[in-house]
KEKE-3310 file (N, C-alpha, C; in steps of 0.2 Angstrom, whole numbers, plus 5000, padded with zeros to 4 digits):
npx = (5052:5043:5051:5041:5038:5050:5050:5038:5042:5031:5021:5024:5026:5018:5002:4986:4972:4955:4941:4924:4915:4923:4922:4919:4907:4901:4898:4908:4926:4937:4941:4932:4936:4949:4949:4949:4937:4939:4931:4915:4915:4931:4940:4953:4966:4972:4985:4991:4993:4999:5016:5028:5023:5015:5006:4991:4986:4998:5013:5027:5045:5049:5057:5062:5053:5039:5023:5003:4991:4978:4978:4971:4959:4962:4962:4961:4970:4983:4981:4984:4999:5014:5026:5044:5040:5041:5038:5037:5052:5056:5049:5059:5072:5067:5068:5080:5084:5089:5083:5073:5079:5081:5073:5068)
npy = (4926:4939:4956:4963:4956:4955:4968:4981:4994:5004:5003:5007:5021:5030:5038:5030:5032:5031:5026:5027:5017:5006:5001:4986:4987:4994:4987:4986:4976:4979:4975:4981:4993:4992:5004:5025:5036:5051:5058:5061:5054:5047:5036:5030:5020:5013:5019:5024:5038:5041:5048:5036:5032:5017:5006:4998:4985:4978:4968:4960:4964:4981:4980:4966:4954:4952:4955:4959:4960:4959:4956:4951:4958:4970:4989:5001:5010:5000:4991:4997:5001:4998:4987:4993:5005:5025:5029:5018:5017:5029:5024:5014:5022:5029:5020:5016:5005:5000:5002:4992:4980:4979:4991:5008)
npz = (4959:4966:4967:4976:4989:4996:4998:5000:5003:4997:5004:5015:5012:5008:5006:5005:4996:4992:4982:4993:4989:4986:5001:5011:5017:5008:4996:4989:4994:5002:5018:5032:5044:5040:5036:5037:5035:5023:5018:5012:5000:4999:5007:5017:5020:5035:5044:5035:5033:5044:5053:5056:5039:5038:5033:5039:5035:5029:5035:5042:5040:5032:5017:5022:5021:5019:5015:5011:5020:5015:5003:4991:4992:4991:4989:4976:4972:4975:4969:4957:4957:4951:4949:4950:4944:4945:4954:4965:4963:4971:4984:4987:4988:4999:5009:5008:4998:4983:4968:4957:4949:4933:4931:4925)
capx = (5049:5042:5051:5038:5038:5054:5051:5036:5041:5028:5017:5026:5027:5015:4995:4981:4963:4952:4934:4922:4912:4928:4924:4916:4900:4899:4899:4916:4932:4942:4936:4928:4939:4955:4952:4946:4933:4942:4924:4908:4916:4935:4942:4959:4969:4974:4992:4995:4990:5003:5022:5031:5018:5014:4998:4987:4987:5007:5014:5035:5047:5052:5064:5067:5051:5033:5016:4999:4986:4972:4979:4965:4954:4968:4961:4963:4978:4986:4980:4986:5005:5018:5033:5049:5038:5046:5035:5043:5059:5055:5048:5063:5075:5066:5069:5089:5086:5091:5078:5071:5083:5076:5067:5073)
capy = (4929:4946:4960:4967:4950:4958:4975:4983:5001:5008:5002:5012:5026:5033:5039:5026:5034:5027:5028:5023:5012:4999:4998:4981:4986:4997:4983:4983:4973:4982:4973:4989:4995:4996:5011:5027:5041:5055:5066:5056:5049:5045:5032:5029:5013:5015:5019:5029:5045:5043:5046:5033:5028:5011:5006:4995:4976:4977:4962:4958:4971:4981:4977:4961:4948:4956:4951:4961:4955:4959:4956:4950:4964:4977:4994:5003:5012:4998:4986:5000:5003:4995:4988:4996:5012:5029:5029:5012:5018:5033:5023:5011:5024:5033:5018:5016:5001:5004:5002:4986:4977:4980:4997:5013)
capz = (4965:4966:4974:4983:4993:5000:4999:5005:5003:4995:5008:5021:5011:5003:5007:5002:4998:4988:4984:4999:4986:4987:5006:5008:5017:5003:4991:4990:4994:5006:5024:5038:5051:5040:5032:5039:5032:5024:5017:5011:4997:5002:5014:5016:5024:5041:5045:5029:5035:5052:5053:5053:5038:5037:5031:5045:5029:5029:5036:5041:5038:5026:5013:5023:5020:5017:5015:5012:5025:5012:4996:4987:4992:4992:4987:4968:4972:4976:4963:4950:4958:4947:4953:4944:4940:4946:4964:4968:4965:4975:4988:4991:4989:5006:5013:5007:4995:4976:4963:4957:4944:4927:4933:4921)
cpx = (5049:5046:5048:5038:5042:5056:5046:5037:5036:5022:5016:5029:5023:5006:4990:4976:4962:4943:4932:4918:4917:4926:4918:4908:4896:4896:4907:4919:4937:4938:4936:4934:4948:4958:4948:4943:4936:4935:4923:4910:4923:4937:4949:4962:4973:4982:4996:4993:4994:5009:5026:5024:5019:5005:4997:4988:4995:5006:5020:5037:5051:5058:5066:5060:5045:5027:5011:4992:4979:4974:4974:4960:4957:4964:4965:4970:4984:4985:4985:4996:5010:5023:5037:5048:5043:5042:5037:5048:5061:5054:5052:5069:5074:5066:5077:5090:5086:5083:5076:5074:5079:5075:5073:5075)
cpy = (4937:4950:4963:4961:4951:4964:4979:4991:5004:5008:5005:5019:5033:5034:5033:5028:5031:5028:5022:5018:5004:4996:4992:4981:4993:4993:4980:4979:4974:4981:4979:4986:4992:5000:5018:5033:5047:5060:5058:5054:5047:5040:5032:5025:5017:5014:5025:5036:5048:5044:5042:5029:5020:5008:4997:4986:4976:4973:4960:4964:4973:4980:4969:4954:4950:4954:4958:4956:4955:4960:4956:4956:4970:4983:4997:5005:5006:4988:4992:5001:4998:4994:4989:5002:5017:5030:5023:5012:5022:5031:5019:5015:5030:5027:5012:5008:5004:5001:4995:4983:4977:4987:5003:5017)
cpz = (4964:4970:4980:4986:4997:5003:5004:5007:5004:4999:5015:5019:5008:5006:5004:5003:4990:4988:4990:4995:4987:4994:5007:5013:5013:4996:4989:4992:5001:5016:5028:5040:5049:5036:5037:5033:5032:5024:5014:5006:4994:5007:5012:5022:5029:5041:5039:5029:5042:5050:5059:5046:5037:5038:5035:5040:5031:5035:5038:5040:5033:5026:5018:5018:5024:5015:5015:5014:5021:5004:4989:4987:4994:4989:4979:4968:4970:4971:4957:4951:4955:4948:4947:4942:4946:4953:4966:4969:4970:4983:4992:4991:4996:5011:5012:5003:4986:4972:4961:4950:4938:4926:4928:4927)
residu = (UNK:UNK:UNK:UNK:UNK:UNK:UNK:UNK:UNK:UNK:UNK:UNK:UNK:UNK:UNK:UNK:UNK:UNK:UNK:UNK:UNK:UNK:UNK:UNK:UNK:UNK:UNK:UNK:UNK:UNK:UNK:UNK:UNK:UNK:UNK:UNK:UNK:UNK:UNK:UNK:UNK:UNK:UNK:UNK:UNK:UNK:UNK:UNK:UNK:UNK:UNK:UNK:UNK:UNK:UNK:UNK:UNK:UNK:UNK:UNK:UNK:UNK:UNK:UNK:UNK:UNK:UNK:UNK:UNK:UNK:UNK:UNK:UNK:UNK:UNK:UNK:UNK:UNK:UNK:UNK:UNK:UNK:UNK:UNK:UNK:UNK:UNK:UNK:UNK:UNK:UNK:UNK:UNK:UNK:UNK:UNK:UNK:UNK:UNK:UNK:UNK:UNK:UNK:UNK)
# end
């Protein structure tokens, strides 16, 4: 099993923009109304722009047992974010778990 299945950090830590071409009455993937319009060719997922962030798809709570509500049509960022890389580590150590076994 994956750790992000448990974790969920980087979901509640970090900003998500992305082009507005991904949004899906743009052709895109990412269902309306849960991202909002930063300038005419930005959007960014609700929640990750507030503090405490957590982005509006998150599902369960972190670090315990996690889900994204739009995983299949998840936006670029978060197709590109790599568990173990050095923003995952950053992202569970802002929320007091260690690194992800393996991760340098």
């Amino acid at each position: 099993m994956s750790a992000c299945t448990t974790c969920g950090a980087c979901c509640a830590c970090f900003r998500v923009d992305f082009a507005v071409y991904e949004m899906e009455d743009m052709g895109g993937r990412v269902p309306s109304g849960l991202a909002v319009e930063v300038n005419g060719s930005t959007m960014r997922m609700r929640g990750t722009d507030h503090v405490p962030i957590r982005c509006a798809a998150l599902t369960g709570k972190v670090g315990g047992q996690v889900g994204c509500g739009i995983y299949e049509w998840r936006p670029s960022p978060c197709r590109e974010f790599e568990e173990g890389s050095d923003a995952c580590t950053r992202a569970r150590q802002r929320h007091g778990m260690p690194p992800v076994d393996g991760a340098d």
